[in-house]
N, C-alpha and C positions, 0 to 999 in steps of 0.2 A: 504494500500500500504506500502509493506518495504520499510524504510528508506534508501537510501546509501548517502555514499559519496567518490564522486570521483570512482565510481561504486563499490562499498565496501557495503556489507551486514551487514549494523551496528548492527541489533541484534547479531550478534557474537561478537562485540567488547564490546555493552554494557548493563548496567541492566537494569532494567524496568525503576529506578528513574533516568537515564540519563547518572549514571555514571560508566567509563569504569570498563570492567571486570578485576578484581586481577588479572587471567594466567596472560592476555592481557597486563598488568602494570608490571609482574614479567619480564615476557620473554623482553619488551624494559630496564628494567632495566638491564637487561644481556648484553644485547647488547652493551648500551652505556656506561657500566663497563667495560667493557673487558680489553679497551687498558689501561687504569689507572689501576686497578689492576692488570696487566701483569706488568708494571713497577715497582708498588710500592711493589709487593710483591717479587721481586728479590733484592730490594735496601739490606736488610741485607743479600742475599747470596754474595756479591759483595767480601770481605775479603776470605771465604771459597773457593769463583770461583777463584780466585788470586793463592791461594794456592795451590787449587785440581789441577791446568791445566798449575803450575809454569809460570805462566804469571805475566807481568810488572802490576801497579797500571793502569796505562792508558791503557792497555790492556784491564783490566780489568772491567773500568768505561766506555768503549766503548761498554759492552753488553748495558749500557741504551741510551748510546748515538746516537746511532745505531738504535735502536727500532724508538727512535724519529723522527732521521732521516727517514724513512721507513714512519712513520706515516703523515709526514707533507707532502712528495710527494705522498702519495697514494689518500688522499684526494680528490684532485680535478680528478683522473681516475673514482674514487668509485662512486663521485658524478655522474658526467656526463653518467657510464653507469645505475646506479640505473632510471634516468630520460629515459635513452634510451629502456632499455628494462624489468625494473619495479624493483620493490625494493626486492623482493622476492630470483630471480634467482642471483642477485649481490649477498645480503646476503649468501646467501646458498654455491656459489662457494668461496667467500673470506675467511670463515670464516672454507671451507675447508681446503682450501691451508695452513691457520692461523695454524689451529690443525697439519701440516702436517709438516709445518715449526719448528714448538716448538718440536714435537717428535723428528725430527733431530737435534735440540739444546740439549733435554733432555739428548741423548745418545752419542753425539758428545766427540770428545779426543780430539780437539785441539781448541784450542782458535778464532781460526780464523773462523772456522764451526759453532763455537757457535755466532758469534757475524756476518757470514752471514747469520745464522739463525733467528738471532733476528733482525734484519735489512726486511729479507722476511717480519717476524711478524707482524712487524710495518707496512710496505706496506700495507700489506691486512687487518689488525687487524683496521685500520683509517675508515671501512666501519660500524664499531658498531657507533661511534660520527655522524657518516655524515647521515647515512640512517635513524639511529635514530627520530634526529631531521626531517625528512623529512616524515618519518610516521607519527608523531606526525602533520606537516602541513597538511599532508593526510587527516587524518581522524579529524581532531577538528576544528574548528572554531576559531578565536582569541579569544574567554575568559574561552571556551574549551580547548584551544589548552596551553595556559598561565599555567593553574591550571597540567593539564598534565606535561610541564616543569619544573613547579617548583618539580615536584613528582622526575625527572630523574636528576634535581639535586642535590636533597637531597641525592641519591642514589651515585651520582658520588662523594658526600663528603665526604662517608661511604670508597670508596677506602683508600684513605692518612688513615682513622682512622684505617681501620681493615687489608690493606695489609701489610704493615713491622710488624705487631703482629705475623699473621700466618706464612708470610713470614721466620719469627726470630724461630719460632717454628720448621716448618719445618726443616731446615738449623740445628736446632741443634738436632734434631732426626733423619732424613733420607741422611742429606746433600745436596751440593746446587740444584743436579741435580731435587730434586722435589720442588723447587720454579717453574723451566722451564714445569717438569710434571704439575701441578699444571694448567699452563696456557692452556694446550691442554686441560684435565678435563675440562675445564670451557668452552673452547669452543665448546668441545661435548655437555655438557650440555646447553649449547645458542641453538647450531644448533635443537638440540630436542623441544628444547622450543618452536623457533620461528618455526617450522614444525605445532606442536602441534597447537599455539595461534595466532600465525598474520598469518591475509592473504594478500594476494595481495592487498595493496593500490595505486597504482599506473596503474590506468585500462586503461590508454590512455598510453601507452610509445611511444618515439616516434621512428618514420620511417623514417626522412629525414637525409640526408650524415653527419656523424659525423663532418665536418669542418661546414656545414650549421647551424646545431645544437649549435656546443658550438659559432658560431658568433653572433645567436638570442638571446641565455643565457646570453651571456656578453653586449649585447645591453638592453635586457630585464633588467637586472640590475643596469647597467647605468641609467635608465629611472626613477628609484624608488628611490626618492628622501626619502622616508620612508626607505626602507630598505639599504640605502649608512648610513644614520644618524643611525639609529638602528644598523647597524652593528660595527659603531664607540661605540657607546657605551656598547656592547660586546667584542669588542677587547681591548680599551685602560686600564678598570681597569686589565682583562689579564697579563697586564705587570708589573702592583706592584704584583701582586698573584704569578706569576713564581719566581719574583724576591725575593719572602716570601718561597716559597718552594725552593730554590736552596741555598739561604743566610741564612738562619733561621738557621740551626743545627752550622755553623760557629760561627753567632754573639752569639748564646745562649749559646752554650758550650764554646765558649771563652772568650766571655767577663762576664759571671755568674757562671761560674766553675761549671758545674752542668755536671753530669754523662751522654753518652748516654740514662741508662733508664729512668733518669727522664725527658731529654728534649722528650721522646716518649709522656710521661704524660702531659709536655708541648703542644707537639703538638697538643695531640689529643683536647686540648683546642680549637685550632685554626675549625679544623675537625670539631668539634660537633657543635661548633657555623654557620659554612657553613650548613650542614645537616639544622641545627635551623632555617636560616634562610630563606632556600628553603621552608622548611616547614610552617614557620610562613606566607611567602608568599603566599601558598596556602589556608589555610586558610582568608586571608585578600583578596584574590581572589574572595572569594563567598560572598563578601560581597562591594565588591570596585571596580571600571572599573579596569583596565589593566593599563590603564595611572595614575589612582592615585595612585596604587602599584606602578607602575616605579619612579612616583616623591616620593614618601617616599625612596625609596631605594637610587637615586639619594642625598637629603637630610643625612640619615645614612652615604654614601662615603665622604658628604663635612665634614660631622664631623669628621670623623674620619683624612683625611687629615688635619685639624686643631689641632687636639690633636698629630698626628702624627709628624708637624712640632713642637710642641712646645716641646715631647720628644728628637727631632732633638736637640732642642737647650739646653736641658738641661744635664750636667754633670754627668755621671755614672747614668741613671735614674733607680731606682726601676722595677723589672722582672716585677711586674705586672701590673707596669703602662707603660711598653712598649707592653708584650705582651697582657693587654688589650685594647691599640690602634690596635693593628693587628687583635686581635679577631674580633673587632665591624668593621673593613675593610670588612674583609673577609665574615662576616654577611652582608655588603649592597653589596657587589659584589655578593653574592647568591641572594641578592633580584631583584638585575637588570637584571640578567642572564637569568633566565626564560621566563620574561615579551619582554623583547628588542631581543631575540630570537626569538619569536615568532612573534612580530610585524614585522621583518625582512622578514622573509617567508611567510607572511599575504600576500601577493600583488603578490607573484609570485607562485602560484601552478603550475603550466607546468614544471617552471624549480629548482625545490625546491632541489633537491638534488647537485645540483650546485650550486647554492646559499650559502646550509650550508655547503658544501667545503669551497668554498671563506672565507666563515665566520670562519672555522675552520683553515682554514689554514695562515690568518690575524691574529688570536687569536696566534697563535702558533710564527709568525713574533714579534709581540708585546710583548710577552713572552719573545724572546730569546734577545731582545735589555733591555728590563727591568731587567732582570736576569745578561747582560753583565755590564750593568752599576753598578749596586749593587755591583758586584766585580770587576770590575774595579778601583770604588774608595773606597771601602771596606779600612778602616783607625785602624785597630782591636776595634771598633766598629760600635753601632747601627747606625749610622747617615745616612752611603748610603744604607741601605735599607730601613729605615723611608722616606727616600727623594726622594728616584725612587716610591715608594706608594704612598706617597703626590702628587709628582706630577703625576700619570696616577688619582690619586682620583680628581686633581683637574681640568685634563684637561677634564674627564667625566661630571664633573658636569658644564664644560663651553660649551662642544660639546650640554649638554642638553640644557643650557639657550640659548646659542644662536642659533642653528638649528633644534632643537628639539620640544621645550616648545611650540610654536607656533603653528608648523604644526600636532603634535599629538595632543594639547588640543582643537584642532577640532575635534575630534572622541571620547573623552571624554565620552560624553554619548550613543555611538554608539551602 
């Protein structure tokens, strides 16, 4: 008898020894690329766009502002209809529009076209993150499903490393308009892919009145005391991490005098250590429950909130013992990300692609208050972003001792 799940013909997803097929793993990584490489790869046309379209700075800074926006509302539509009428037909029509969107930015004259353009983007382009994650609950099993995430987030840390590279390449051979090309290509090439390699995981959608629907959704998640806690602990580190990607080229290049290109070299510090440690998670995955992966990762965050505060308090601290407190951050927010993702959507398949809305678009909340604080009290130096880190590091590691540590070290050996 073939295997399904969730009426899914698993021989097409995976190999003989259990584990998923490469297209299968390529094409979700496309997916849940998209919108991070869509941003990070325009971040250095930003100066060129300013110029080519004689627009203001803030004009300017609103092609990514814009996307985001777009991204953080589309979310919870994306989700709910992916649940409604499967994950397939969602993908396939948003990630039209996405391509159709970014062509009309590519080619646009005015400033204001391109920046409703990317605004579209983001709207629809928020269905690679959400449906992602909700095929991923589809078809795997929580220590299946775990090893799976930690794969798509190694990949999503590969954006920040390799988008403003190509980005910067682009821009200085073709100019800015093929940052924006760039993102349609990539959306062509998803849509082929997921045509080609995922199938429908979502074989029950449902049929009842879209108000009936998202009332059970939102009830159904209430209910899951595993996935309210599991979701805390994906959102709250979120908000030192945005606040590291928005504050980081400020403090480094102002307070250590160092040139654009080298804080990119900088960066991709931070990058490769995320990439590291999705991937170290995976590995430690096939070898450790799910829950002792989340407590080591858990464990890596307190440390580095420790080390974090004690750069906090120290005077002009040395580049590399600030940024390697941010590195080893960044490393256990990759280790918890995958794990506590997936325990989240473990208990609710019916309404999975709602759920990693809520969870995406929480993550995104938690972002933009940790990112406002940083520069808020931003002093020309390290101190308010060491101390917006510290503390989402430490409020993580207290949501796990006290709500957490308990009710998941009962599944332990599940």
């Amino acid at each position: 008898m073939t295997d399904t799940v969730d009426g899914t013909d698993a021989t097409r997803l995976r190999r003989g020894d259990g584990s998923f097929r490469r297209p299968f793993i390529v094409a979700l990584g496309f997916l849940i690329a998209i919108s991070a490489l869509t941003i990070d790869i325009v971040l250095p046309a930003i100066p060129a766009i300013r110029g080519g379209m004689g627009a203001t700075d803030t004009a300017a800074q609103l092609v990514i502002t814009f996307y985001l926006a777009g991204f953080a509302l589309g979310q919870l539509p994306t989700g709910l209809a992916s649940d409604r009428f499967g994950r397939l037909p969602v993908i396939l029509t948003c990630l039209g529009v996405f391509v159709i969107a970014g062509a009309v930015g590519a080619l646009s004259r005015s400033i204001e076209i391109l920046i409703a353009a990317r605004l579209v983007q983001g709207f629809f382009g928020a269905v690679g993150a959400v449906v992602a994650r909700a095929i991923v609950r589809d078809v795997a099993g929580k220590d299946g499903g775990a090893v799976l995430m930690a794969v798509m987030t190694a990949i999503l840390g590969l954006a920040p490393l390799l988008g403003p590279v190509i980005g910067g390449a682009l821009t200085s051979v073709w100019g800015w308009r093929s940052t924006v090309l760039a993102s349609v290509i990539f959306g062509a090439i998803t849509i082929i892919l997921i045509m080609l390699y995922v199938p429908e995981t979502h074989a029950k959608p449902d049929k009842e009145p879209p108000a009936r629907q998202l009332a059970r959704s939102v009830r159904a998640l209430l209910a899951s005391r595993q996935s309210l806690v599991c979701m805390l602990l994906v959102c709250l580190p979120f908000a030192g991490y945005l606040a590291m990607i928005t504050s980081s080229s400020t403090v480094v290049m102002g307070q250590y005098g160092i040139a654009p290109f080298q804080f990119g070299l900088v960066f991709a510090i931070a990058a490769a250590g995320y990439s590291g440690g999705a991937l170290i998670t995976r590995a430690l995955l096939r070898r450790r429950s799910p829950m002792q992966v989340l407590a080591a990762g858990i464990a890596v965050l307190g440390l580095s909130a420790l080390a974090l505060i004690v750069i906090a308090g120290v005077e002009a601290p040395p580049l590399w013992a600030f940024w390697g407190a941010v590195t080893v951050f960044v490393f256990g927010v990759s280790m918890i990300a995958p794990v506590a993702t997936t325990l989240a959507l473990e208990p609710l398949q019916r309404t999975a692609g709602f759920t990693a809305a809520v969870m995406g678009t929480a993550q995104i909340g938690a972002g933009v208050v940790g990112s406002a604080l940083s520069a808020f009290f931003y002093a020309g130096n390290e101190n308010s972003m060491s101390l917006v880190m510290a503390c989402a590091a430490a409020l993580t590691v207290a949501t796990y001792l006290i709500a957490g540590r308990a009710m998941l070290g009962t599944r332990r050996h599940r």
